[in-house]
C-alpha positions, 0 to 999 in steps of 0.5 A: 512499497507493497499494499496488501489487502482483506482476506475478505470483501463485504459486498453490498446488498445490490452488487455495486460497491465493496468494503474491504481494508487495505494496508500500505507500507514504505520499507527500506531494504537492508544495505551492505553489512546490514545484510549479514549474517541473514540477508538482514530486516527491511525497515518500515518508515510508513505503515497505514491501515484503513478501511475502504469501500469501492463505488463501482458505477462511479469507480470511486474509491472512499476511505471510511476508517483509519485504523491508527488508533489500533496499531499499539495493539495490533502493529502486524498487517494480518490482524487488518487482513482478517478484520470482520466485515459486512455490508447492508444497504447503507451500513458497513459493519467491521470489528477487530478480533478479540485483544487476547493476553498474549497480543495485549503483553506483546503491546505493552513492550512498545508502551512508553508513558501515560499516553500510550497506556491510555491508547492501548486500553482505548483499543482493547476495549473497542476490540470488543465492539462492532463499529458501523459506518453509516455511507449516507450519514458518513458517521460511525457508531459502535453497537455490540451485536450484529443485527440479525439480518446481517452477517460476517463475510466469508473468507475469499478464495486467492484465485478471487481476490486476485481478478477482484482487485485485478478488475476494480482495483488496478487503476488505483494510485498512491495518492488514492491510498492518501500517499503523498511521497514528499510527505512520507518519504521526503528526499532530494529530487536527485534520489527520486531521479536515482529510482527511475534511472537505475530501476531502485526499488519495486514497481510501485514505489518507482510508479509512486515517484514518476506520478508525484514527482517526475511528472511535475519536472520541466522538460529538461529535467526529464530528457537528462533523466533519458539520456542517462538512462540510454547511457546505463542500458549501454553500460549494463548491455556491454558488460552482459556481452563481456561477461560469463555471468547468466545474471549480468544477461538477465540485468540487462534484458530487464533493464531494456524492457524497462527501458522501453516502458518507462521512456514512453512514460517520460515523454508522455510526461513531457507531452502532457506538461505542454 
């Protein structure tokens, strides 16, 4: 799972709120002869563009626009990333970059049908609009200029982005974003059990699935998910101490501090179920 974010973020007027988009994906990593010749492609089985803007006095977080009308055309992570923003008082302003010829004959390869035709000049022509959200109304708009006491936002520096959303934006969860797991992954709770005991996946998918899954197991259910992973933490422990390897060292110290981390979120699970 990763969530990537605008390179740019429009404030409003008086400081206390921010629009800036969000992208999240679910991809699976390749698996076995998957990999060769080059380590393979990983695949996305969810992708989600949309637009949002954060209350800070309120810390709430609105989603204002969805952006899957534009994926025919712009299916890439960084044509969200760059889209334009601004904010006045009331008024979130956002506009797509220009459709080129090249971006419109790469989208037409994914063109099957009437429809898809339709959905792909729909979005071509709304490239060359400015959309304005109102937040009082909660309606949209298209206009064709910016007004002129409005203007686009700069581009962030990293260095920014990185404390912006490490300040505003870290409490955050995948259900905020509008990810439900068991909607856009469905599996067995024996799969979901798998990523906690065994460490699968990147942190926020295997924090996706403590939060949406495990924390509604009953009690029993979540102490033989420990137990197994003491089990798993002695296992990699024997075979570092067995072994020359340096990277069957390395398992295991991450997996114990892991461990230790994740325990104390399983019990509090437990607790907060009781």
């Amino acid at each position: 799972m990763s969530t990537d974010y605008s390179y740019k973020y429009a404030w409003k007027k008086d400081n206390s709120a921010f629009a800036f988009t969000a992208i999240n994906r679910l991809y699976r990593m390749p698996e076995g002869i998957a990999k060769f010749p080059d380590g393979g492609k990983s695949k996305t089985v969810y992708f989600d563009a949309a637009l949002y803007y954060f209350d800070i006095r309120n810390e709430k977080l609105n989603r204002i626009a969805d952006f899957k009308d534009f994926f025919i055309l712009y299916p890439k992570k960084q044509d969200y990333q760059n889209l334009k923003l601004a904010f006045d008082d009331f008024r979130i302003y956002y506009k797509f970059p220009d459709a080129n010829d090249f971006d419109i004959q790469s989208a037409k390869k994914y063109v099957h049908g009437k429809e898809d035709s339709v959905k792909l000049a729909e979005a071509v022509k709304n490239t060359s609009k400015i959309f304005v959200y109102q937040a009082n109304t909660k309606e949209t708009i298209k206009i064709n200029a910016l007004p002129e006491n409005v203007s686009w936002a700069d581009k962030n520096s990293i260095a920014y982005l990185k404390d912006l959303r490490k300040n505003c934006l870290k409490n955050i969860t995948c259900a905020d974003w509008g990810i439900v797991l068991k909607s856009v992954y469905p599996q067995s709770d024996k799969k979901y059990k798998n990523y906690i005991i065994y460490k699968k996946g990147n942190e926020l998918s295997r924090n996706a699935v403590l939060k949406q899954v495990v924390s509604h197991f009953d009690e029993n259910q979540i102490r033989k998910m420990m137990d197994r992973m003491t089990k798993y933490k002695a296992k990699l422990n024997k075979k570092a101490l067995k072994s020359v390897s340096y990277k069957n060292k390395l398992n295991a110290d991450s997996y114990n501090s892991y461990y230790i981390k994740t325990v104390k979120e399983l019990e509090n699970s437990i607790k907060n179920n009781h």
